[in-house]
VMD Tcl script that draws the C-alpha trace (Angstrom):
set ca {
  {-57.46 30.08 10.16}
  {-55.82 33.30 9.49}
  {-52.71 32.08 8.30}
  {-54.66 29.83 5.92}
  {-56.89 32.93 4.86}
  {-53.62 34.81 3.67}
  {-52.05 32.20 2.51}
  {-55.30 32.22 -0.15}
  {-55.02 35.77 -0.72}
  {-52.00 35.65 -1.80}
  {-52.23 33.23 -4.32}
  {-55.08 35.02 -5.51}
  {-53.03 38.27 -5.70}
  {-50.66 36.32 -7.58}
  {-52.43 34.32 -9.90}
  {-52.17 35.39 -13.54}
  {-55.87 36.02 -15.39}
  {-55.85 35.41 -19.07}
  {-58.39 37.93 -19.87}
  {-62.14 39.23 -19.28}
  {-63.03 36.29 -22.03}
  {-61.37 33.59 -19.90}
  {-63.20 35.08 -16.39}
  {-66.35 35.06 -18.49}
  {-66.23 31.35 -19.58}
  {-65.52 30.17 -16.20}
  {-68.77 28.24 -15.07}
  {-69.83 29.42 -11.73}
  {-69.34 27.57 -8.74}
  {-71.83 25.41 -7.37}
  {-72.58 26.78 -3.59}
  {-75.01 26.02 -0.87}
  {-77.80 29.21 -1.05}
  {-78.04 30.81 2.35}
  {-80.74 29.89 4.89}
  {-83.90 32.09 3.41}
  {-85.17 33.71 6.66}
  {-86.73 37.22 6.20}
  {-84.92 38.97 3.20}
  {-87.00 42.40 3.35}
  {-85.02 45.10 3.56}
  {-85.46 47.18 7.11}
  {-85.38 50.88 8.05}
  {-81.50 51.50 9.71}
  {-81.53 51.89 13.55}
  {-83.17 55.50 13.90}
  {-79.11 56.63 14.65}
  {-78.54 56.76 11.39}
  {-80.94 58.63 10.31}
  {-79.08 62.02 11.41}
  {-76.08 63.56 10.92}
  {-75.90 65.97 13.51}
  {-72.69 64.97 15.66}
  {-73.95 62.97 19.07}
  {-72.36 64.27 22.43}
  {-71.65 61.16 24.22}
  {-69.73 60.60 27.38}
  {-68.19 56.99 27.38}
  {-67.36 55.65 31.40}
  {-65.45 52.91 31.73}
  {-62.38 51.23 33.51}
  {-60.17 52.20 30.62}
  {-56.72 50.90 32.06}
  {-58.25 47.43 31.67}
  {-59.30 48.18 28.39}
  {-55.93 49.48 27.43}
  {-54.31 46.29 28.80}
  {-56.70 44.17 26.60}
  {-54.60 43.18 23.21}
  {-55.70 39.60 22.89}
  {-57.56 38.52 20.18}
  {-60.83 37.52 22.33}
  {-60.99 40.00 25.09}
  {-63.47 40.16 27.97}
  {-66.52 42.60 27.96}
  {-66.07 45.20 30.51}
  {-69.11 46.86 31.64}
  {-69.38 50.57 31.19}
  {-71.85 53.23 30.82}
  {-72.56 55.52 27.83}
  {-74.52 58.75 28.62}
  {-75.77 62.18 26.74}
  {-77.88 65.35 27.56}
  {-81.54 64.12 26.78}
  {-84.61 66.41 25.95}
  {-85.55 68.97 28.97}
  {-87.85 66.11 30.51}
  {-85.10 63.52 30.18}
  {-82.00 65.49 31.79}
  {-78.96 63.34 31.23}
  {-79.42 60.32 29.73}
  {-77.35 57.18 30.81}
  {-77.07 53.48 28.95}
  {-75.29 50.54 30.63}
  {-73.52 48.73 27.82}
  {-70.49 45.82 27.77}
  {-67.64 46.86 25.72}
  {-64.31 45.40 24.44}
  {-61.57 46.01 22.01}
  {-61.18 44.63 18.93}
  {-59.29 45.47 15.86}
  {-55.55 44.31 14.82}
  {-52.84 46.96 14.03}
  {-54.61 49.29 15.74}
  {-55.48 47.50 18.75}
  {-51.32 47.32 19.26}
  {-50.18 50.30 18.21}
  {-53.02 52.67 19.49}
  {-52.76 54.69 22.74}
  {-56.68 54.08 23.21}
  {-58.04 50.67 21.29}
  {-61.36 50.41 18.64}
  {-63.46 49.05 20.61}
  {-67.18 47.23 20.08}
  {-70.23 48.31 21.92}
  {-72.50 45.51 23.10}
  {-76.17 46.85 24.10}
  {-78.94 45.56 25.69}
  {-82.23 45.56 23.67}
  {-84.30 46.43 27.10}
  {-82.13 49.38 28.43}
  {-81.25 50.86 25.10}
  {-84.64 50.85 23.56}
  {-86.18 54.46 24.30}
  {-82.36 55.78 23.80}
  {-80.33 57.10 21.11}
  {-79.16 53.62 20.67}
  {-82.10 51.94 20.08}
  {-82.11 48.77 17.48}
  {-78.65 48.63 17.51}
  {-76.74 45.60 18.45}
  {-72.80 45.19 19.00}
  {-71.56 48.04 16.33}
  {-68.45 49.28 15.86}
  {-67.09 52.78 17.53}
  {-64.12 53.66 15.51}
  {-61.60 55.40 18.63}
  {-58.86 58.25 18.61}
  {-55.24 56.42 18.23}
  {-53.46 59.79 19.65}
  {-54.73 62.09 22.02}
  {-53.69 64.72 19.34}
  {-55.13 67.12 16.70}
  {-53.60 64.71 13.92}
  {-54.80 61.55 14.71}
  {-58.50 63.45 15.33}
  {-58.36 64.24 11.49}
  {-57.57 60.91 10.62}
  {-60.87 59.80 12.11}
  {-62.45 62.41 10.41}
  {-61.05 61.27 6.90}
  {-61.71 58.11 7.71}
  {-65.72 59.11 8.15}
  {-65.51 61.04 5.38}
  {-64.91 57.76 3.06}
  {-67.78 56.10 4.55}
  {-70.28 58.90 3.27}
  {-68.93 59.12 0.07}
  {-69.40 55.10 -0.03}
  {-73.01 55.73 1.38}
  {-73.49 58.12 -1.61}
  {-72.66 55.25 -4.37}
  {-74.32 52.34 -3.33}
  {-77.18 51.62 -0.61}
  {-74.20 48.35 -0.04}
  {-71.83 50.80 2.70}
  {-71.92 50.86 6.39}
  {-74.02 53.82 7.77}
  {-72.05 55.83 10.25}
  {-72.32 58.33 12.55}
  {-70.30 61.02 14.17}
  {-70.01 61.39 17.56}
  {-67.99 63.92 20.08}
  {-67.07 61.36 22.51}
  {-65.16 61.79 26.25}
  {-63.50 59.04 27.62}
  {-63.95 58.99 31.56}
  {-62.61 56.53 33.97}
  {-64.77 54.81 36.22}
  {-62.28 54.48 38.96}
  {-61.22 58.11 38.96}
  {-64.11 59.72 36.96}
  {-61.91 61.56 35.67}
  {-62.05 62.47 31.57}
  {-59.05 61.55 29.45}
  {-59.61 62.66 26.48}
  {-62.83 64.40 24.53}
  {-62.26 63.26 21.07}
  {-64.36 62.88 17.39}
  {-65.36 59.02 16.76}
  {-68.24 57.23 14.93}
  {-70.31 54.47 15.33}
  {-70.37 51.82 12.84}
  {-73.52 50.05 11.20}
  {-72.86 46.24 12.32}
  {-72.51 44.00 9.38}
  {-75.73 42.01 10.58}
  {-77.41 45.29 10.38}
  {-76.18 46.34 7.05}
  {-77.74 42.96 5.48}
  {-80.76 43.18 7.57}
  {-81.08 46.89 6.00}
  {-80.75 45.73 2.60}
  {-82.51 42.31 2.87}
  {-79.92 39.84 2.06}
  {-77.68 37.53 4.22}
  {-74.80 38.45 5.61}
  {-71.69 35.85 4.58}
  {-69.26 34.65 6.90}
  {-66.15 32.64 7.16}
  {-65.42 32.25 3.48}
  {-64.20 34.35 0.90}
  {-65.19 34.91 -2.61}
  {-64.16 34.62 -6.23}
  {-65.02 36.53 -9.11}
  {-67.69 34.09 -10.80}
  {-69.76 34.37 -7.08}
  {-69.82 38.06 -7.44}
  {-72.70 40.32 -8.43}
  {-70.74 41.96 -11.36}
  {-72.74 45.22 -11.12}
  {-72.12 45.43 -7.23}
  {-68.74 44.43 -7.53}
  {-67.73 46.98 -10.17}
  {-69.01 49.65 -7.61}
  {-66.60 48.12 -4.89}
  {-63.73 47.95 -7.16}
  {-63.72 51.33 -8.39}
  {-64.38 53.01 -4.68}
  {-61.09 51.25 -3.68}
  {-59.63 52.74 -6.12}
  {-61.00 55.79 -5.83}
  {-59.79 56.60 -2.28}
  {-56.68 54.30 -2.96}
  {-57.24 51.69 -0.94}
  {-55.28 48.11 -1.39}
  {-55.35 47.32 2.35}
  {-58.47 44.54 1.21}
  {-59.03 41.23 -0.22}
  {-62.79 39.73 -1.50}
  {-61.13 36.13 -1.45}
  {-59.59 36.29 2.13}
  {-62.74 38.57 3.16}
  {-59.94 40.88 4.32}
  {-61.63 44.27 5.38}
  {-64.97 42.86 3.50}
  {-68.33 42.09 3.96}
  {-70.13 39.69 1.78}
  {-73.89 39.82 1.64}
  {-76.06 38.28 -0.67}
  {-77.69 40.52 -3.12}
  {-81.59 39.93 -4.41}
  {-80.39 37.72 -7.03}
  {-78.34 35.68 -4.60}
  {-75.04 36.65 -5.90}
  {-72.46 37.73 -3.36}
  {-72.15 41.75 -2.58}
  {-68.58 42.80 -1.32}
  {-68.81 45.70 1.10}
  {-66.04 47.60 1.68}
  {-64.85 48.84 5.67}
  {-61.51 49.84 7.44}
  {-59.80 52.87 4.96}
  {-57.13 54.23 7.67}
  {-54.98 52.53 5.36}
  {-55.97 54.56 2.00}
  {-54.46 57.17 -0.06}
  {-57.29 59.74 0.55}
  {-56.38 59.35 4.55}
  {-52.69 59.01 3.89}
  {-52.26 58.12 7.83}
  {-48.74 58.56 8.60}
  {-48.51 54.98 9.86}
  {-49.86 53.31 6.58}
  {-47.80 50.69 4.60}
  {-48.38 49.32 1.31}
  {-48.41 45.02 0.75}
  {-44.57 44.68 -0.34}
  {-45.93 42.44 -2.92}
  {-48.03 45.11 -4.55}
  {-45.99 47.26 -7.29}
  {-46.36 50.44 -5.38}
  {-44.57 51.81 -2.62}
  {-46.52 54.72 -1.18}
  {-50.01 54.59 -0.34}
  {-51.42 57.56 -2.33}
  {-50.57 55.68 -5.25}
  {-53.82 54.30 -7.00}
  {-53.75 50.66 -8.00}
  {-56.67 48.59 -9.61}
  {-57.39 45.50 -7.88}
  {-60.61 44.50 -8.92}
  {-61.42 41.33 -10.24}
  {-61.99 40.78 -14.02}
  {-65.73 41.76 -14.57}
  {-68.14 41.41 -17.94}
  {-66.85 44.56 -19.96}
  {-70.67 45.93 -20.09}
  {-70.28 46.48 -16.01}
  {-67.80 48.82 -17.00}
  {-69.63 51.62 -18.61}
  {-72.21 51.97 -15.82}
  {-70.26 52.05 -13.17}
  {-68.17 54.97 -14.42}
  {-71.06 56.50 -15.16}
  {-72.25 56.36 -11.32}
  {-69.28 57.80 -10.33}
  {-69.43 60.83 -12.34}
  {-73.09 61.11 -11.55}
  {-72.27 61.58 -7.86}
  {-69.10 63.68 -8.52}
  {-71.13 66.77 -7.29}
  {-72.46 65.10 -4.23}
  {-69.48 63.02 -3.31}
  {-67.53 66.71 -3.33}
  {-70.12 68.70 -1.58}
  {-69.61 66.69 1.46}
  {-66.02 68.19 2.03}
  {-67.93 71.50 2.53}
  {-70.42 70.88 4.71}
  {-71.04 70.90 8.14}
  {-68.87 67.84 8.85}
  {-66.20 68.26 5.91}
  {-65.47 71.60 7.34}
  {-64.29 69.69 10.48}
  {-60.96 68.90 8.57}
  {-58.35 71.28 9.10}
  {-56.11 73.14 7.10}
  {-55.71 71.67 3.56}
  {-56.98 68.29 4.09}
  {-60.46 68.48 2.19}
  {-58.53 70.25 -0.85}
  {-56.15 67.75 -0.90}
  {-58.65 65.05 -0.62}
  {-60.42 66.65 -3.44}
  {-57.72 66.97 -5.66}
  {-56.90 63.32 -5.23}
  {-60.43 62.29 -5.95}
  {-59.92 64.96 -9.31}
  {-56.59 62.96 -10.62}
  {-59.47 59.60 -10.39}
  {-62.31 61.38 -12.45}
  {-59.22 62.47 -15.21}
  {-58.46 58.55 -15.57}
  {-62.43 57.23 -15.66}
  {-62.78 60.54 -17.79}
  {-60.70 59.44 -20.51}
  {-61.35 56.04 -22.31}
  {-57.81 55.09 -22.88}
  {-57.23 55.57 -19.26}
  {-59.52 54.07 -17.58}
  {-58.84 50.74 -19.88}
  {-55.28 51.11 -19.21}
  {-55.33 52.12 -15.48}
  {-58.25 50.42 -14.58}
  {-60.12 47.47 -17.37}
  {-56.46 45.97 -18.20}
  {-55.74 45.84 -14.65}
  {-57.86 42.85 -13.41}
  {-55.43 40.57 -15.69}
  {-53.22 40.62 -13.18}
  {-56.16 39.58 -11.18}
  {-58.13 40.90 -8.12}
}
mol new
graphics top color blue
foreach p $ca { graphics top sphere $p radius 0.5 }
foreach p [lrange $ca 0 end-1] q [lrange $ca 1 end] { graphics top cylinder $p $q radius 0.2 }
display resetview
């Protein structure tokens, strides 16, 4: 299934699009509607409602987990605990976790991993309402890799400042100990991430899976947002039609939403382990390139105008009490690469050149 899933991307990659006309004559394809269970939007799991960093302590048998690097590992029990209220003292959750993830579940000295909780024992805790989310690791045990994560989080607020359609997250102070030794080995920044199932349940559509998507199954409006993010933070490690580092959820019109996740590859983190597609006409990853699908041109307009509506919120984040966690120059650098993306949406002929003309060589 994988293979078969690149294999479409890259046809779709290399496809030639004759124009926004042709896109917009192209009769939408006939597809089955999702099952219509409870589409009300829902309040996020009370975790992400803060932003105060969590101070968790993670136990587990972590040479197993280190040893698992198959693509359906085994959940390993393990314990998550934190400093309560006075009353509470410390505060301990049994969980299942196991690793997940692809290049970095390989080339990481400590894997991604997935948290699995139990509604009963994690209802009165910290973690209450969530599910099986994401908590986004170290890959080092060094100062470097610790920004990276940072960055990384970073992207994710600026995302949740654009479009209700982002994965909450939330940052936590985390030590790793071992459950044979009890020993700590390593005390390092991570974040959990909202679950896709919880993202649509928030916003009260249907989360799509197994399929990809083409531009006539898009909301245009949504999908202009996506488009222009990736760009933004200069991200081409993604594809809507292989559902490559996307989540598709249907919007209240029934369209399909893209949601964007996974941005360790992306100019604005500039990793120093990130590649670019050799079939892409870039060679480093700071360099911005527009792979959005051709839209209607009226999407256009409103989406730049978004963008430069949030300019002063999107930047004020690299300031506050999390941005100053990045060290030395990296939130002014970060900054002046988002700057260099507000000069091209700033200036008309740009932003057709750079960014409208683009999607003929399709998304």
């Amino acid at each position: 299934m994988r293979v078969l899933l690149a294999a479409l991307a890259a046809l779709v990659l290399a496809s030639p699009l004759s124009g926004q006309e042709q896109q917009a004559k192209k009769k939408k394809k006939d597809k089955e509607p999702p099952a219509q269970v409870d589409l009300v939007p829902h309040e996020p799991p009370p975790i992400f409602t803060g932003e105060t960093p969590l101070t968790l302590t993670l136990t587990a048998n972590l040479g197993r987990l280190r040893r698992d690097k198959s693509q359906n590992p085994p959940w390993r029990e393990a314990t998550i605990s934190y400093s309560g209220d006075s009353a509470e003292g410390t505060v301990e959750v049994p969980l299942k976790v196991r690793t997940r993830g692809i290049w970095r579940l390989n080339n990481c000295d400590f894997p991604p991993i997935r948290l699995d909780f139990a509604k009963a024992t994690a209802k009165h805790s910290e973690f209450a309402k969530l599910d099986k989310p994401k908590l986004v690791t170290y890959c080092k045990d060094t100062d470097e890799y610790e920004q990276y994560v940072l960055q990384e989080m970073q992207l994710y607020r600026v995302y949740n400042v654009l479009t209700r359609y982002s994965h909450r997250v939330r940052l936590a102070r985390i030590s790793y100990a071992d459950s044979g030794s009890g020993k700590v080995d390593a005390t390092r920044y991570g974040f959990i991430e909202e679950e896709p199932a919880g993202l649509a349940n928030r916003v009260g559509g249907m989360l799509i899976k197994g399929q990809g998507a083409g531009p006539s199954e898009l909301d245009s409006r949504a999908a202009a947002v996506f488009f222009l993010f990736q760009y933004m933070i200069g991200n081409t490690d993604w594809s809507v039609a292989g559902q490559h580092n996307v989540e598709l959820v249907t919007s209240d019109n029934g369209d399909y939403v893209p949601i964007a996740y996974d941005f360790d590859f992306s100019g604005a983190v500039n990793t120093r382990y990130a590649t670019v597609d050799p079939r892409l006409p870039i060679r480093r990853v700071r360099d911005r390139l527009y792979r959005g699908y051709c839209l209607p041109n009226d999407v256009y307009a409103p989406a730049f105008e978004l963008f430069k509506a949030k300019k002063d919120t999107i930047y004020a984040l690299y300031s506050d009490s999390i941005g100053r966690l990045l060290k030395g120059n990296r939130a002014k650098e970060t900054l002046e690469y988002f700057d260099d993306f507000y000069k091209t949406i700033l200036d008309k002929g740009d932003a057709k050149s750079q960014i409208i003309d683009r999607c003929l060589r399709g998304g």
